[in-house]
C-alpha positions, 0 to 999 in steps of 0.5 A: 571534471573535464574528463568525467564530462569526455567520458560521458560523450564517449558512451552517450555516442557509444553506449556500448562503453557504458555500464548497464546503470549509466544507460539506465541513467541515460534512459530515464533522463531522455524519459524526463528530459534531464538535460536533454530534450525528452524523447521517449525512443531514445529513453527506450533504446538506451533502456534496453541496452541496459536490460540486456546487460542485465540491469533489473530496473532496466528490465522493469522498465522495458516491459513496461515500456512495451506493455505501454507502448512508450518510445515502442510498439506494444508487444505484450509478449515482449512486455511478459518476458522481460517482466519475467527476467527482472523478476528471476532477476531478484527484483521484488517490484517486478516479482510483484507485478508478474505475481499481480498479472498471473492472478488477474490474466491481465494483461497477458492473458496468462493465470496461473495462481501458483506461480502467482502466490510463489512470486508474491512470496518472493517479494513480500519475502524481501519486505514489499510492503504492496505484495505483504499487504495483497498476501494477508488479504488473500490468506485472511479472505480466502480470496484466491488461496485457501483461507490461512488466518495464521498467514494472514496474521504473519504478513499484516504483522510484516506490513504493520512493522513497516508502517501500512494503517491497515495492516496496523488495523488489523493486526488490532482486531486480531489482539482485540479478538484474540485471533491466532494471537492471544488476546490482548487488549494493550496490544489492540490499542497499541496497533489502532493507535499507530493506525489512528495516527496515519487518519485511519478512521477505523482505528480512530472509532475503536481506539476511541471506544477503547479510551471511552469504555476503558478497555485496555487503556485507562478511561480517558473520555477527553482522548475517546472524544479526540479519536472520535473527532478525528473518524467523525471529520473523515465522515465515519458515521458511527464516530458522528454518533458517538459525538453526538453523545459526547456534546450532549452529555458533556463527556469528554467536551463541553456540554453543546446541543447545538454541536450534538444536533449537527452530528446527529443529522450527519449520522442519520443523513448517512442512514445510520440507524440508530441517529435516524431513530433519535 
């Protein structure tokens, strides 16, 4: 322990002896103030030791800093360059942010929607959850590239299978629709349902349709009102409405008009239509 603690003074004098992750280290605890008073300079000092020994994370953190200005003077070009290092260095969050920054030109001022698409490529490639999810936007908009629904469907699947409710939502409509997909209504139910779970209040109103109009699922009009309630609470008015049918007829919950009132007035208030002109 002693001589752990001796080495540790050594390279804390002479960050030269330190490896690229102890300077990591070192940096991120001035950063916090772990055990040392916080001191943002110094953060980036040792910081960038690291990152020019290589260290991704310490690369990501440098541009960073000097796009941000913390512990050092911001310098966008600076920012750019290590970005870019720590992208070719491999590093999918990093990848992402360059690819983020040559769709915007913010905030280098540089657009380049090739190199954009090829470095979210990469990330999403290596399982980054932000750059799958902004690629099966862009494919199934069109926003930015040509309008690819076959993509669009391969990286929301990507992202479904690592837990992202949207993605999951999607991926729903897609077999609901029978979209690239062949149609499949217990594959529908099955992603709305992984969605509804996560409180998306899309997937709550379609799993609950499903439920209530037996489409893919056994009827069930307790479960239909269960994933009805859930959208209704999050303020979905479409669920409100439908809650105002299930109090009113009893279906699915007991009969209460005091209840199909309330949710009937929160429908309309949110100019719903069809509440309005009950």
């Amino acid at each position: 322990m002693e001589k752990n603690q001796t080495m540790t003074n050594i390279r804390l004098k002479d960050p030269k002896l330190a490896s690229p992750f102890e300077l990591y280290e070192m940096g991120l605890a001035y950063y916090v103030g772990l055990s040392v008073k916080k001191d943002t300079k110094k953060a980036f000092e040792f910081l960038l030791l690291s990152a020019e020994k290589g260290f991704p994370l310490s690369q990501l953190n440098v541009s960073m800093a000097y796009r941000d200005g913390e512990g050092v003077k911001v310098n966008l070009e600076e920012s750019l360059k290590w970005l870019i290092k720590a992208a070719k260095s491999g590093l999918p969050m990093a990848q992402y942010l360059l690819g983020e920054a040559y769709i915007d030109g913010e905030p280098y001022g540089k657009r380049d929607l090739v190199k954009a698409i090829g470095w979210l490529t990469k990330a999403a490639d290596q399982g980054f959850l932000d750059a799958q999810g902004r690629l099966a936007f862009m494919y199934d908009t069109g926003t930015v590239v040509k309008k690819d629904p076959a993509k669009a469907l391969s990286y929301w699947r990507q992202s479904a299978d690592q837990g992202f409710d949207q993605a999951q939502f999607r991926l729903g409509n897609a077999y609901y629709e029978g979209q690239v997909v062949e149609k499949d209504l217990l594959q529908a139910a099955k992603y709305w349902r992984l969605a509804a779970e996560q409180g998306h209040a899309g997937a709550q109103v379609l799993l609950g349709q499903a439920y209530d109009q037996g489409q893919g699922l056994e009827k069930d009009p307790v479960q239909a009102f269960k994933y009805y309630k859930m959208a209704a609470d999050q303020g979905f008015d479409e669920a409100q409405a439908q809650l105002f049918y299930s109090y009113f007829h009893g279906y699915g919950v007991e009969k209460d008009l005091a209840q199909a009132n309330k949710y009937l007035r929160l429908a309309a208030d949110q100019g719903l239509a069809r509440a309005q002109a009950i």
